[in-house]
N, C-alpha and C positions, 0 to 999 in steps of 0.2 A: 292407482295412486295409493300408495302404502300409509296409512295413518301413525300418527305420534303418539307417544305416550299416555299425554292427556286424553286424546281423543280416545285412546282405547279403553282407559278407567270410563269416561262417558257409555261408551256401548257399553263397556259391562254392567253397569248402575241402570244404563236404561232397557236392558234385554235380555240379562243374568240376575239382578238385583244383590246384586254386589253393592255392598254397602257404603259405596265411597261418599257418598252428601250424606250419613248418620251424622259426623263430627263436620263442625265449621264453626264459623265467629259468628257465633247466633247469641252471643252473650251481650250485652246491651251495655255501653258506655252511660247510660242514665237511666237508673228504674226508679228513682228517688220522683216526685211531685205528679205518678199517674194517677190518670182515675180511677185503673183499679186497684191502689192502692189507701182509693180516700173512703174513710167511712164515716165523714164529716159529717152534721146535718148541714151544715151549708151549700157543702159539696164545691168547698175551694182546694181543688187537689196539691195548686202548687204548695200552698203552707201545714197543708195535716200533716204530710212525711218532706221534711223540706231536707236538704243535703245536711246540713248538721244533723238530723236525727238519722242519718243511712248509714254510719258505722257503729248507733248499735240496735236499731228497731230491726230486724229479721223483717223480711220480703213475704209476700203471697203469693204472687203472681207473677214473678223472673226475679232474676239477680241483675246485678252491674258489675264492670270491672275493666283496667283496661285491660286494653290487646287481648279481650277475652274468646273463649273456644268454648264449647260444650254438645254434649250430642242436640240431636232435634229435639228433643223432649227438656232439656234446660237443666237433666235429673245431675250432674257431675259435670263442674264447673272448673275453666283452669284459667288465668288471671295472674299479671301484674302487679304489685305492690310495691311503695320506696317510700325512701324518708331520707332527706340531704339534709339532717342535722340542723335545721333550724325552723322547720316549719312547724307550725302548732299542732297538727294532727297528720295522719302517716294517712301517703297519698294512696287511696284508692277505689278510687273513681274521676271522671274530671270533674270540675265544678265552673258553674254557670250562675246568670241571675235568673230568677222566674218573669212571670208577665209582669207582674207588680214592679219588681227592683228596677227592669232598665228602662230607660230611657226609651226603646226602642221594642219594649217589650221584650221576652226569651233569648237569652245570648249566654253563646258559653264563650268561657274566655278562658282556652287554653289552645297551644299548638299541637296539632299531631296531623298526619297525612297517609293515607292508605296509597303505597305507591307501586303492589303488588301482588297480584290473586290469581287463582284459576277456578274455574267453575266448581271441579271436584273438591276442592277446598286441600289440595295435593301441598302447596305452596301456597303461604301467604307472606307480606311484608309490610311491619307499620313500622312509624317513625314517630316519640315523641318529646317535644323540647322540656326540660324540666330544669328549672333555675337552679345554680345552689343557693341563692339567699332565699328567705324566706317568703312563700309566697304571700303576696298582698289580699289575702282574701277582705277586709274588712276596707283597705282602700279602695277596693272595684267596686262596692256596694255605695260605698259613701257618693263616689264620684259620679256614680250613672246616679244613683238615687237623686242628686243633684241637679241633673242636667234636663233640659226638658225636648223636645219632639224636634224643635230646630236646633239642636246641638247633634254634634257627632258623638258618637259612642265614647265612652272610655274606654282604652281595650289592656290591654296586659302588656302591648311591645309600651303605649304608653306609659306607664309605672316607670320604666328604666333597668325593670329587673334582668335585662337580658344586654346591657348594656357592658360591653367589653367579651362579649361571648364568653359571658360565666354562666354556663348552663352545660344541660348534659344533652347528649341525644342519644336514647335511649331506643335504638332498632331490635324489633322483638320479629322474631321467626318462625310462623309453623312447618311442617312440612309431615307427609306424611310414609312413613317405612311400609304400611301396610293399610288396608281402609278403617284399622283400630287400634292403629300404632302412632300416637300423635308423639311428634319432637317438637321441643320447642327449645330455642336460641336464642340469649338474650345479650346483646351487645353495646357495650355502655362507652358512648364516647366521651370525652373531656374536652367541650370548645375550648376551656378557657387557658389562662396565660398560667395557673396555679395549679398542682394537684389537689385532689377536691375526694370527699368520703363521702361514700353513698350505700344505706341498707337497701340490698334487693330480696323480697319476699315472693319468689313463685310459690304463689298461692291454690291451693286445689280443695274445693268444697262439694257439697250437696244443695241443693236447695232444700228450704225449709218443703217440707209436704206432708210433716207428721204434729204440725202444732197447730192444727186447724181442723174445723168440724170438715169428717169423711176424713182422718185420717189415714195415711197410706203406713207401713212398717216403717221404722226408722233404720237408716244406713247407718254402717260405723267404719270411721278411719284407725287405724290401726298399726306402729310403729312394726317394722319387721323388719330386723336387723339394716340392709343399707336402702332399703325400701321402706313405700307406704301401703298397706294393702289397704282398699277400699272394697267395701261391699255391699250394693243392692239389689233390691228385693225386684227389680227389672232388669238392669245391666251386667246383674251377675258380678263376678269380681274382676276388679282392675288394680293395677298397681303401678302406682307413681312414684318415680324417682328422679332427685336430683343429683346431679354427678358433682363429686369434689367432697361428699361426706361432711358436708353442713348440718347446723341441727336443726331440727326438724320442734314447729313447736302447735299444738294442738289446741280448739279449743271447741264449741259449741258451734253453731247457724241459729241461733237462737239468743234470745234477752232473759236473764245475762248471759254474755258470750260471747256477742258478737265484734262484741271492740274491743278485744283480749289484745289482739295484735299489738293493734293503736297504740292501750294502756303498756305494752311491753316493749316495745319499742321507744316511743317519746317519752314516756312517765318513767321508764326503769323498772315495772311493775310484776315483777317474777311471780308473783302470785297469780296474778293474772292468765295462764295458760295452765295447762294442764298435764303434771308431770309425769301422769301414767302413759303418756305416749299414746292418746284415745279419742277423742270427737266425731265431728261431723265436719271439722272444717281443718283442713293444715296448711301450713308455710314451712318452705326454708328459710333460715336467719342465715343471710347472705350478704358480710360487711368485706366492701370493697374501698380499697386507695387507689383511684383512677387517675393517673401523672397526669400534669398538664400535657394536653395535645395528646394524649396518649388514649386505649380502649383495654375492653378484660370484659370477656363474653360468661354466660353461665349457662349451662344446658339442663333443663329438666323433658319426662317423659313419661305420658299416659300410656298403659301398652296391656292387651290381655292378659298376657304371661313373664313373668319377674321378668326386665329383662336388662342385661348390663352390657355396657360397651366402651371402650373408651374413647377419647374425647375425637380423633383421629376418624374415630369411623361413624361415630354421627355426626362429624361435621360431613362424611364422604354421602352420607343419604342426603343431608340437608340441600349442599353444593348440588346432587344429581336434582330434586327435584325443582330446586331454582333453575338451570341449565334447561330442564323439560319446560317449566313454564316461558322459556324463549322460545325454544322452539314452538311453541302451540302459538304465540303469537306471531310470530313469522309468518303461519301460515294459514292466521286469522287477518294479519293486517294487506293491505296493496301494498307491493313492491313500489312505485311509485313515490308514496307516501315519504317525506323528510324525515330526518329522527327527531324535531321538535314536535312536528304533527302525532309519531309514532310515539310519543312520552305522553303527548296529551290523551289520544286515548288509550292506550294501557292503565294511565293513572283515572279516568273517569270509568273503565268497566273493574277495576281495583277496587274504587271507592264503591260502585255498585254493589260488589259480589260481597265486601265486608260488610256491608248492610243488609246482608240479609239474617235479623234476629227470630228468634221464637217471641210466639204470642199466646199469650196461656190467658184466658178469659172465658168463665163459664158467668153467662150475663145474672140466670137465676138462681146459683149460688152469692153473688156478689149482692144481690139484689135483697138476700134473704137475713146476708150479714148486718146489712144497713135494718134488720128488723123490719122488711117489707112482705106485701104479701106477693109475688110477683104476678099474679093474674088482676090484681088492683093497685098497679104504678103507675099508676097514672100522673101525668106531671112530673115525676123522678127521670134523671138524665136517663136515657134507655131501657126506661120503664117500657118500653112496648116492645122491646128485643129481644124478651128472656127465653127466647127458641134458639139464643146464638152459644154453642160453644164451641170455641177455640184452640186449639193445641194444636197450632201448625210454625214452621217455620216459611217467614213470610218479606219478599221485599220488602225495607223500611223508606220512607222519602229522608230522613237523618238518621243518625249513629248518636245521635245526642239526646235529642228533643223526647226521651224519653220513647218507646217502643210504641211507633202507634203506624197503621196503616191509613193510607186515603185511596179511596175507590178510584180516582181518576188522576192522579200521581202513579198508581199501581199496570193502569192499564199501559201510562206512558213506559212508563219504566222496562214493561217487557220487551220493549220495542229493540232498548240495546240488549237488553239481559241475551234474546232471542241469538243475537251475534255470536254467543256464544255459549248457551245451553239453552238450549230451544226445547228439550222435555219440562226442564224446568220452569221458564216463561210461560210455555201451554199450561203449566199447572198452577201457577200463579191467576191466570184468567178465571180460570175453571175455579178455584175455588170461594173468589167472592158469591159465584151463583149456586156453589153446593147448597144444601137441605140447610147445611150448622149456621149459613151466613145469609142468606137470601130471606128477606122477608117473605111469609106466608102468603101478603097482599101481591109480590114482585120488585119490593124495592130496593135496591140492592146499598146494604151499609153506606154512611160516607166516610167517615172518621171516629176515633173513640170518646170522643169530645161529645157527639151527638149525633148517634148513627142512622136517625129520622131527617139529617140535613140532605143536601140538594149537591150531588156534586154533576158536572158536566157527563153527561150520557156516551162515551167513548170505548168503553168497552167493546161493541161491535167491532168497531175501527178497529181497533189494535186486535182484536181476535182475526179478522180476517188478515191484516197483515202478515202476525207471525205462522199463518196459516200458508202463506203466500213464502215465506219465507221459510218453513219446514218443509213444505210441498218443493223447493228447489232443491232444496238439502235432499230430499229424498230421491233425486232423478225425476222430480215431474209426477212421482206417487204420493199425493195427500194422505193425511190423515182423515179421513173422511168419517171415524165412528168418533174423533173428537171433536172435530167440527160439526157433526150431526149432533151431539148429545148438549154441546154450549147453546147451541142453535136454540132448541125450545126452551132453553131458561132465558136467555135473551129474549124472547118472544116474552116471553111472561114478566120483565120487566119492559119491556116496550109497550106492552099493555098498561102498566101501572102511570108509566108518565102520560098516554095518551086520556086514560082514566082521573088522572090527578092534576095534571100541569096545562090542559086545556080548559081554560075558565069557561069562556062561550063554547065551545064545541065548535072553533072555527080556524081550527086547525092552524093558530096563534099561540104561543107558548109560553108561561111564566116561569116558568122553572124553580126563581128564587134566589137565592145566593148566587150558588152556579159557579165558586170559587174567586169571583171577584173583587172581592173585597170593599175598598173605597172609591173603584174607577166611578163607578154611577155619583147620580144628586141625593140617590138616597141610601140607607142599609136596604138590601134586597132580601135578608132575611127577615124583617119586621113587617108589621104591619105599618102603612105608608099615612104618612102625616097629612095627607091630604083625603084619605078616603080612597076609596077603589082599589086599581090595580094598572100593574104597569107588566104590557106585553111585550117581550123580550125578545130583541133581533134577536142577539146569542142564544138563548133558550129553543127560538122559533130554527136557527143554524143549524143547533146542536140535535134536532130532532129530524132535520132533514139530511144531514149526511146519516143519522143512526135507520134511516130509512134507506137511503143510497146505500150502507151497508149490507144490511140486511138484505139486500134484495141480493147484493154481490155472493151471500153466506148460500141462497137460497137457489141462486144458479149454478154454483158451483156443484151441490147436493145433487140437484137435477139431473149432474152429469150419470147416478146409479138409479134415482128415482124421480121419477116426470112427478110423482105429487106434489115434490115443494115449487114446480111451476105455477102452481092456486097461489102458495106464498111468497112467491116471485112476483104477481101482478097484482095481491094486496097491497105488499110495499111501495110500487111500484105508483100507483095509485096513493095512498098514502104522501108518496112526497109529488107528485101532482097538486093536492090542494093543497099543501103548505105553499108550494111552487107559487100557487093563485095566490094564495094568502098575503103572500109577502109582498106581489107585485100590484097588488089591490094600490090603485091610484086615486085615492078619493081625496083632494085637501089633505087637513090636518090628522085624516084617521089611519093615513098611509107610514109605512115603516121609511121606504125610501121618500127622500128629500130630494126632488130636482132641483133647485136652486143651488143647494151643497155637492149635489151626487152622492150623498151618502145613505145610510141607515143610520137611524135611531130607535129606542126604544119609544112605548104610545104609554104614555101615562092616560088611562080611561079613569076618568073624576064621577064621582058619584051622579051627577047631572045626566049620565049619556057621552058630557063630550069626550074629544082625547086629544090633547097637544105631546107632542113630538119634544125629546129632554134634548137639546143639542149639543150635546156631549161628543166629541171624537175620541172614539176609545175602541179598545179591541170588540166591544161592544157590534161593531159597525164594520169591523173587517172579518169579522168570525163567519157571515156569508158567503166568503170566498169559500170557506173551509169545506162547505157543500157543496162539492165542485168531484165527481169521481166519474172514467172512460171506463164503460164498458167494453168487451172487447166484440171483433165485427161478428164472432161465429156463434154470437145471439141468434140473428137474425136467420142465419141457416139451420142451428142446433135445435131450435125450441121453435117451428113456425109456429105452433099451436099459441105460444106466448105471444107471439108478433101479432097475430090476428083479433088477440082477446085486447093487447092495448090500445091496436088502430081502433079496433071496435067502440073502446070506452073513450078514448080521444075523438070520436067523432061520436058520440052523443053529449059528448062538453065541450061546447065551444070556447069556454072562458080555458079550459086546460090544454083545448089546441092550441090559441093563440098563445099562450104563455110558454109551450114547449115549444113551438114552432121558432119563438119569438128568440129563446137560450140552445137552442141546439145548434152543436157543430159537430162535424165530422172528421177526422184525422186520417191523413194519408191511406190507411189499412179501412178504411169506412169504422173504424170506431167510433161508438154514439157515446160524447156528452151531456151528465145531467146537472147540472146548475141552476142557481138561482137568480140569474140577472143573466141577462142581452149582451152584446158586444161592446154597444154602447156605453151601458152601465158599468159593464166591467172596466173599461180605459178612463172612467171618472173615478171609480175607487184605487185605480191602480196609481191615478194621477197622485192623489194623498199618499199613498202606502209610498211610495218611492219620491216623496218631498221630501229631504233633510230636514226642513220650517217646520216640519208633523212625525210623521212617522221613522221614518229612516234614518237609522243612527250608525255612524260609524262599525257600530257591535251591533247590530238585528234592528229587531222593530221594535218600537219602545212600543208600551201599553196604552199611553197615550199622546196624543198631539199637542207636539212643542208648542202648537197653536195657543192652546190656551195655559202657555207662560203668559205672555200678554193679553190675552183677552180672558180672562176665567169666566167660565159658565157660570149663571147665579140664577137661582128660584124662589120667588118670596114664597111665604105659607104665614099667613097673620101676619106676624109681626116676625117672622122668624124667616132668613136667606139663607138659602142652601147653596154651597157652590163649589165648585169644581177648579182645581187648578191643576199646572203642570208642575211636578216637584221631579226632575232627574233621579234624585236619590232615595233616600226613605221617606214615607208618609208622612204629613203634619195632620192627618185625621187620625183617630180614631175610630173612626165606625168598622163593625163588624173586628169587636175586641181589642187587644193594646197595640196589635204586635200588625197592622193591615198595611201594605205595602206596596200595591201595583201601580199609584200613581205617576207613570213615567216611563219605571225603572224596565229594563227587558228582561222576559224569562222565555224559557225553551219553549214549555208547549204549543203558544201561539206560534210561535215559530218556526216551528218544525210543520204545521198546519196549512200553514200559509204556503212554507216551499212546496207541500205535497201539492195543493191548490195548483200553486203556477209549473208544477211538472205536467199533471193532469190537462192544462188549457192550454200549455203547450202541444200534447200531442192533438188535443181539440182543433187549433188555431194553424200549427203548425209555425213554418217561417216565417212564415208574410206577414203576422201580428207581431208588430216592434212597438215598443214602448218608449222614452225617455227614462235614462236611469243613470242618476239621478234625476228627478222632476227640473226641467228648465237646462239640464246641463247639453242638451242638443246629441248627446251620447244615446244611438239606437241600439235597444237589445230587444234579441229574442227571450219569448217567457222563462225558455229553461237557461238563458244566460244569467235571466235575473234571480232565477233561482240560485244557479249556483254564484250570483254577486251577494245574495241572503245569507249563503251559508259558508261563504267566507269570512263577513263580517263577524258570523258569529263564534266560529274558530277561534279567531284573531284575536276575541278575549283574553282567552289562554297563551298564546303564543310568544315568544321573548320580540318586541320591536327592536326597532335600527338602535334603540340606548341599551337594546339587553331586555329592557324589563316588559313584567307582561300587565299587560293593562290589569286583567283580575287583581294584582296584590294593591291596586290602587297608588301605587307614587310610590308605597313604603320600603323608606333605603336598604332596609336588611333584607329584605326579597331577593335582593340584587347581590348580597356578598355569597361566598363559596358555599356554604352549607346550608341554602336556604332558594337559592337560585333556580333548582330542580325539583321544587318543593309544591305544588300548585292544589289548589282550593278551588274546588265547585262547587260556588254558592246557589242559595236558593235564585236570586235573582239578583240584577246587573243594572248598575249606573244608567241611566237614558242619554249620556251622553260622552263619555268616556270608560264606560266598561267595568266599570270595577265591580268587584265582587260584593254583594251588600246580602241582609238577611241573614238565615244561619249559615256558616260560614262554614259547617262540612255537613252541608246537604247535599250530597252526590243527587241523590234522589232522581227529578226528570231531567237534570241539568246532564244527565249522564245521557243524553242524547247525543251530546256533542260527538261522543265515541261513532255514531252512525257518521255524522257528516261527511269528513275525508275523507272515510272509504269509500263512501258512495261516490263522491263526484270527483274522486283520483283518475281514472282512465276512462270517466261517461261521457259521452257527447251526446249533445244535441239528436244527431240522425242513432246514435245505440238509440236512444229513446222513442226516438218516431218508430224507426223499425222495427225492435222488438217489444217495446212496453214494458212497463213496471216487472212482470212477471219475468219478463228478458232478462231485466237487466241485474234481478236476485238470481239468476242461475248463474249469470257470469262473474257474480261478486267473489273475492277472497275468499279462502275457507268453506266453498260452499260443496265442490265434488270432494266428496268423501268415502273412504271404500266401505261398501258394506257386507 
């Protein structure tokens, strides 16, 4: 089978190192309010560099801009600018409110839409709305500033500024001639009924990296005749040109200097730039008359070697590498598949592949700026990380929220990335556990915010996945020296949670946060207003599937060497007594609830005792998630392993009984490891698939519709604590301004859970039916309910019988011509109708959706029993490739 274009720049980047992934959109939509950019003693990041001060405070640690490009290192920057004649300051960046301003915490309030990308970064295509009146900045602040927790957002379509489609949309293009020949195409449409005037500034800078202690040489831009030459002290020289003999106007990356533009554009300020044709940072002054209804594109060009062309024949590269990125999708997606299916995920691995920015963070440089000593920070945000540096380019979970990575957003994320550059995903895993990023102890970072927090232990998961899924890519030949090499850093963080997050040593798990936000009675990052400690279903879950991992990571090894069979029957062993752990039926010190058939969390009171929080929350279904088939040629491959488990399973009878009690066998004699009985299971499945609780039209919500009417409540002194069902966004604040989950659906669980009921399907097979809906007398198979899962959650995205897609939430301009094929994958989704809530272009793990339709476009039920998971990625789309 003869591969495409795309795919061939892939082999070459991954087997030649041809340098096609050096240039991408690694340029950050928001660098303005990080933490490495505070050197507050407060250490309130969002107001030391807030958006008023980012056109003209010079950066430390990345740039911003839109629709921006720059190699992996962040050194030569190329970027977007405008100004529609009446806005107070020349657009360049979007702007947002911080935690403080909204109402709902962090929101940015502008349109744009990633609706085209390829892995190599060959092709890219964004879209962004831009009014011609003025934009309201002081009215968004006012009006969120205003509103409080039970209010809906203020947004931007509300203003009115976009009313009569008097705005621009402004489609910008990369593509690339060669792997250091960027093009770029800027297309400026005119919704409105008037012609309308618009400056466009293709902007091309350096990052600051010479105004700060450890200075690097300084670059210099450089007028030269219908070019720009640039030059640095790593990239060597480049030279950028805009076509049509615009003027070019010059000015510093640095204070003063960096809001020359700004002042020269809006102000009229000729002084302001730089007549010698000289800096660190250039634009073209590009003033266009755009007719109503009418368009007027501009082309600029980053290229090694001077290079000129006319407008005919970059448009003729541009058109070919668009036309390539079709074809690579044709032969990424199922034929199957609908073209509203095939738009949604195009645009969800789009929005992926454009978020993925550079992260430039050396923890004890930052640490020393702030006047610290970094070997006594104690107490200082990341005072204990200053073994961490940085300088990689990195999936982002937003393109907004300022440049920051999350450990276990990160792991989901690879899952789609893998669909489609699978050396890159592998490298994405691999590097949270490198030397720069793993702590000394085994802890693996969580976020930038505070990289001593607790994020869900998933990493294994997703490692063996896209292992599972490169291994198909390869004909059935793993990568087995990167799977070996992840293997023992994962062991070394596996040791740190069983070291730190096991209070008794009884193999009961706290975890902490664990990314949940307000679902619990109480903050799980704090210390607990009652005294003790609360042992955590999720936490206690989340360390039993990273054990069912592990074990999976540790068989597959075994296939070159029998010693990771020792580490095959620790793991193994390892989720054994959690296995006991959790089915410990003692009263009130038991996680499951017979009464309920559920899991809860064991709040342990200083006293000795422990009451049960009874909360229905993802909390209590996250034990599914522990749910993974091995396959049958265990038991013939490794007897030595079979005899060492009978062995230890028969000198414990508390772990016979409990495995004897959760095992099933599949068609192929595939062995089941999970955490609950047959029994247990058709009680938790009974909630999970109630409309009244869990099951929502769009996936699973976080928590049980239940307690709309009954909310959970916990006295402490004189102080209740309580729980409710909110569909849409949080009326808590716990765990910061911006906390979310009460209700509303997000992918990760999601995607968990379908893996869950694929796995206990092949466990159970046929003969295990469920009700699905709960009460609706409608019998399915588990893998039916799986895939009834992951069509609701599709469904988000999709236009219904009126057109419209539940994500844009009701809003009528979704539904007109230029906005209809436009879609947003938000962080997380309405609990009851769908709609997009939270930040509002967080591709991030919402970019799972991209998996769903392919997977379950031409799967049945018996592909599944028959061949198993591993089957069923050899016969996915995209997967035989020549090599």
């Amino acid at each position: 089978m003869a591969i495409n274009s795309e795919q061939r720049r892939l082999h070459d980047a991954d087997t030649s190192a041809v340098p096609w992934r050096m240039w991408g959109p690694y340029l950050s939509e928001r660098q303005w309010g990080t933490v490495r950019e505070d050197y507050s003693q407060g250490g309130d990041a969002w107001t030391h560099l807030s958006h008023d001060d980012a056109r003209s405070r010079p950066y430390r640690w990345g740039e911003d801009g839109i629709a921006g490009f720059s190699d992996d290192e962040q050194s030569l920057c190329l970027a977007v600018a405008m100004w529609n004649g009446n806005d107070p300051i020349l657009k360049e960046r979007f702007f947002g409110l911080t935690n403080a301003e909204g109402n709902h915490g962090e929101d940015v309030k502008e349109y744009w839409f990633y609706v085209d990308a390829t892995p190599t970064h060959s092709y890219q295509r964004m879209v962004y709305k831009y009014p011609h009146a003025a934009y309201p900045y002081e009215d968004l602040i006012v009006n969120n500033r205003d509103r409080g927790r039970q209010d809906f957002e203020y947004e931007l379509l509300d203003t009115g500024i976009f009313d009569g489609d008097r705005y621009f949309d402004v489609v910008v293009e990369y593509a690339k001639a060669g792997p250091e020949d960027i093009l770029g195409r800027i297309t400026v449409h005119n919704r409105g009924p008037e012609a309308a005037s618009l400056r466009l500034l293709p902007t091309c800078w350096f990052r600051n990296t010479w105004s700060w202690d450890r200075p690097e040489p300084k670059p210099a831009l450089r007028a030269a005749g219908e070019h720009v030459e640039a030059v640095h002290h790593k990239l060597g020289t480049r030279w950028f040109t805009v076509l049509g003999g615009f003027p070019m106007l010059f000015t510093e990356n640095e204070d003063p200097g960096k809001d020359a533009f700004h002042r020269y554009v809006v102000h009229g300020d000729t002084g302001a730039v730089n007549p010698d044709g000289t800096g660190t940072k250039t634009a073209a002054d590009v003033a266009l008359d755009v007719p109503a209804g009418g368009s007027v594109t501009v082309r600029f060009r980053l290229s090694e070697q001077p290079a000129s062309s006319s407008e005919a024949e970059f448009d003729e590269v541009v058109d070919m590498r668009r036309a390539e990125a079709d074809e690579f999708y044709a032969g990424m997606l199922d034929p199957r598949l609908g073209d509203d299916e095939r738009q949604v995920v195009r645009q969800a691995l789009a929005g992926m592949l454009w978020s993925k920015q550079y992260f430039g963070y050396d923890v004890e440089r930052w640490l020393t700026g702030h006047g610290l000593d970094p070997l006594a920070a104690k107490g200082i945000r990341n005072g204990d990380w200053f073994h961490m540096i940085c300088n990689d380019v990195i999936s982002m979970p937003d393109k907004w929220e300022y440049p920051w990575f999350a450990a276990w957003d990160l792991a989901f994320q690879t899952i789609p990335l893998a669909v489609v550059d699978r050396e890159f995903a592998k490298g994405q895993l691999e590097l949270l556990l490198s030397r720069r990023y793993l702590h000394p102890s085994g802890q693996i970072p969580a976020y930038e915010w505070n990289f001593s927090d607790v994020n869900p232990p998933v990493h294994a998961w997703a490692t063996y996945l896209v292992y599972e899924l490169d291994k198909a890519r390869r004909g059935g030949h793993g990568d087995h020296a990167w799977l070996e090499a992840i293997f023992h850093k994962l062991a070394k963080n596996f040791t740190w949670w069983v070291n730190r997050k096991d209070h008794d040593g009884n193999n009961v798990f706290q975890g902490g946060f664990l990314g949940l936000d307000n679902i619990g009675v109480f903050d799980r990052s704090a210390p607990l207003p009652t005294g003790g400690y609360l042992d955590q279903a999720d936490g206690t879950a989340w360390m039993a599937l990273y054990c069912q991992s592990m074990l999976q990571i540790a068989l597959e090894l075994s296939q070159r060497d029998e010693v990771y069979l020792e580490q095959a029957q620790a793991y193994f062993e390892h989720f054994a007594w959690i296995a006991v752990a959790v089915g410990h039926e003692t009263g009130s010190a038991a996680m499951w609830d017979e009464e309920d058939g559920f899991f809860y969390d064991l709040l342990r009171l200083p006293d000795g005792s422990a009451e049960r929080l009874r909360v229905r929350s993802l909390v209590g279904l996250l034990p599914l998630a522990a749910t993974t088939v091995y396959e049958s040629l265990v038991t013939s491959r490794y007897p030595q392993l079979i005899e060492g488990v009978q062995d230890f399973v028969n000198r414990h009878p508390s772990v016979s009984s409990v495995l004897s009690r959760g095992r099933a066998l599949g068609r192929h004699g595939q062995h089941l490891l999970a955490l609950f009985d047959e029994n247990r299971l058709r009680r938790i499945l009974a909630r999970l698939l109630d409309e009244e609780e869990f099951l929502s039209p769009y996936g699973i919500r976080s928590l049980s519709r239940h307690h709309r009417d009954h909310p959970f409540e916990f006295r402490v002194a004189d102080r209740t604590y309580s729980v409710t069902y909110q569909p849409a966004e949080s009326d808590s604040g716990m765990f910061g301004g911006n906390s979310n989950w009460r209700g509303p659906i997000w992918f990760p669980a999601n995607v968990l859970v379908i893996r869950a009921l694929m796995n206990l399907y092949v466990g159970y097979g046929d003969d295990f039916t469920v009700e699905c809906p709960t009460g609706s007398g409608v019998k399915m198979t588990l893998f039916e309910v799986a895939r009834e899962i992951s069509g609701r959650l599709t469904a988000i995205f999709l236009p219904g019988p009126d057109g419209r897609r539940p994500v844009h939430g009701g809003q009528d301009v979704y539904a007109t011509e230029h906005w209809r094929d436009l879609i947003t994958f938000n962080e997380y989704f309405h609990g009851d109708n769908g709609a997009g809530l939270g930040a509002a272009h967080q591709t991030g793990w919402t970019g799972l959706v991209a998996v769903f339709p392919n997977v379950f476009a031409g799967l049945s039920g018996v592909d599944l029993l028959d061949n198993g998971m591993a089957g069923v990625l050899q016969q996915a789309p995209g997967v035989k490739e020549e090599r």
